[in-house]
N, C-alpha and C positions, 0 to 999 in steps of 0.2 A: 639730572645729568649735568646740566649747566651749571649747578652751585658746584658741583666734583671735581668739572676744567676748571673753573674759576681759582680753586682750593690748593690746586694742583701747579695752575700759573702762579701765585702767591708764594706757593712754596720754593720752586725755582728760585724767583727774582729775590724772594727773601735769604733764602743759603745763598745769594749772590752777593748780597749785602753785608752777608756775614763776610767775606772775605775782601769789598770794596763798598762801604757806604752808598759814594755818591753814584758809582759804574751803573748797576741799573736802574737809577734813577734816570741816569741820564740816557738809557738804551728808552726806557719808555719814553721820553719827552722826543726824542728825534723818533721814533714811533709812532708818536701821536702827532709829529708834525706833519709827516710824508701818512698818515692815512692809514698804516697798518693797525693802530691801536685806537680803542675811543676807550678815555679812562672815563670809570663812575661819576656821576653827578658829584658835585665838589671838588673835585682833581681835573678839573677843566686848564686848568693853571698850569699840568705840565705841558700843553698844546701851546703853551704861549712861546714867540723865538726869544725874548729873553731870559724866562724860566731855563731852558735849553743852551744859554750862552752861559749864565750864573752859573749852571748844573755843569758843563764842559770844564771851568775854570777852574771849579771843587773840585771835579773828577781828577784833573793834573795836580792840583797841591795836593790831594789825598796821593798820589800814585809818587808823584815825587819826592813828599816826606817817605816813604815807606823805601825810598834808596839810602836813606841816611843811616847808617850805623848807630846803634843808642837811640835815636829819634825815633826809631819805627817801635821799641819797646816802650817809648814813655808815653808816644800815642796809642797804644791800644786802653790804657787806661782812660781815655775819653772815647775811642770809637766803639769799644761793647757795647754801651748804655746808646751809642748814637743808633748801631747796628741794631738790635730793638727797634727802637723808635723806625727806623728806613723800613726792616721788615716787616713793620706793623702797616707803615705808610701804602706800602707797597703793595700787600698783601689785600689791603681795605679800595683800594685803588684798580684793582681787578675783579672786587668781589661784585656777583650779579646782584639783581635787583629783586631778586628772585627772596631773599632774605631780607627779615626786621633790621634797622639800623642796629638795634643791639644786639643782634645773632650775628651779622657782620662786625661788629667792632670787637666782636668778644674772641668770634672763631680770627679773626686777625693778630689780636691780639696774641692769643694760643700758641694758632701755628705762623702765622709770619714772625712775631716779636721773637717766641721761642727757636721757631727753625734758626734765623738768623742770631741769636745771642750763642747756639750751637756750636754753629759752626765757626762762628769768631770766636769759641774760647779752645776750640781744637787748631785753629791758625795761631791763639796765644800761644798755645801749648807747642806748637812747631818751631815758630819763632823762640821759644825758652829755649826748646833742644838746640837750635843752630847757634842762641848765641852764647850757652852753655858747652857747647863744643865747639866752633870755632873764631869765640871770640868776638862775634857781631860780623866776621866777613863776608858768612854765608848766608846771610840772611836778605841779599839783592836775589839769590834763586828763588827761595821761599814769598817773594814779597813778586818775583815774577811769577811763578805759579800763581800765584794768587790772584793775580792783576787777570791771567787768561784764564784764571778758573775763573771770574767774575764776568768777565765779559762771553765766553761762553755759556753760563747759564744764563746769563740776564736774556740772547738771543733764543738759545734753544728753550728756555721755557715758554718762549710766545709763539716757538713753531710745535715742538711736539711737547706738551706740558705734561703727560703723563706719563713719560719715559724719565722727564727731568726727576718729578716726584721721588718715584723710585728710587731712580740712584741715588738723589740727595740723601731719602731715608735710611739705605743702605751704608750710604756713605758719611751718615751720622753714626749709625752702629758703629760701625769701622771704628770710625775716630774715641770714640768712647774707651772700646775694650781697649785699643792703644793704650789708651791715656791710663786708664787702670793698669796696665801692665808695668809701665815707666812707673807710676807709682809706687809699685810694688816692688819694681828694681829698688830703685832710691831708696826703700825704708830700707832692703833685706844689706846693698851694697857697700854703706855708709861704716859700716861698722865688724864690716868683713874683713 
């Protein structure tokens, strides 16, 4: 049951990553400072108060580039690949001990890298439509959803992590068939 919570907080903080890199990083490191979290043997590092100050500093220059117009699309081309990596982080960083280090790195990798590269290519795919239709101006809503869609999960997955799960997985479908659908506008539209 413990390796399920475990899989379950991972995937949370992981679709949280998907839409802000450093946000739950840094919801765990102030977590683990005040006592509510104790991360896996090797992630002893985010309890540290400068890990937590460095993680703060990211969290603002991530959130502040993503106000800039054009900047927020040239940076998803480096935070995908980053957003992996955080989920995986993340994900490996919750997991019990209950699991082989390579049953742990692997199911981290699966579903945290995966969950988070997810849901950062359906925040891509947001971002395309906003700045596909209005020019790049709408894209400070989109980049705010995002910012409280991140920090909502990064917290609710450490209170009720199997609620999070769900929705995340739900809310992967979702984004998917979307994305299929615009697709499918696009090819039939173009030529109408």
């Amino acid at each position: 049951m413990e390796i399920i919570l475990s899989l379950c907080i991972g995937i949370g903080l992981s679709a949280a990553c998907g839409f802000r890199v450093f946000v739950p990083l840094f919801v765990m490191s102030i977590a683990s400072l005040t006592g509510w979290f104790e991360p896996m043997q090797g992630f002893e590092w985010l309890a540290m108060p400068s890990v937590c100050i460095g993680l703060a500093v990211a969290t603002l220059c991530e959130v502040g580039a993503y106000y800039i117009p054009w900047v927020d699309n040239a940076l998803d081309t480096i935070v995908t690949p980053a957003a992996m990596v955080a989920g995986t982080l993340t994900t490996m960083a919750v997991s019990t001990g209950e699991m082989s280090q390579f049953a742990g790195w692997a199911a981290a990798i699966i579903v945290g890298g995966g969950t988070a590269t997810a849901v950062q290519m359906s925040t891509v795919a947001a971002r395309g439509v906003s700045t596909a239709t209005t020019g790049g101006l709408g894209n400070f809503v989109v980049a705010t959803g995002e910012l409280i869609s991140a920090v909502v999960l990064s917290i609710m997955a450490m209170v009720v992590p199997v609620f999070v799960a769900i929705a995340v997985l739900i809310m992967i479908v979702l984004a998917i068939r979307w994305i299929r659908i615009k697709r499918q506008e696009n090819a039939v539209s173009p030529l109408s």
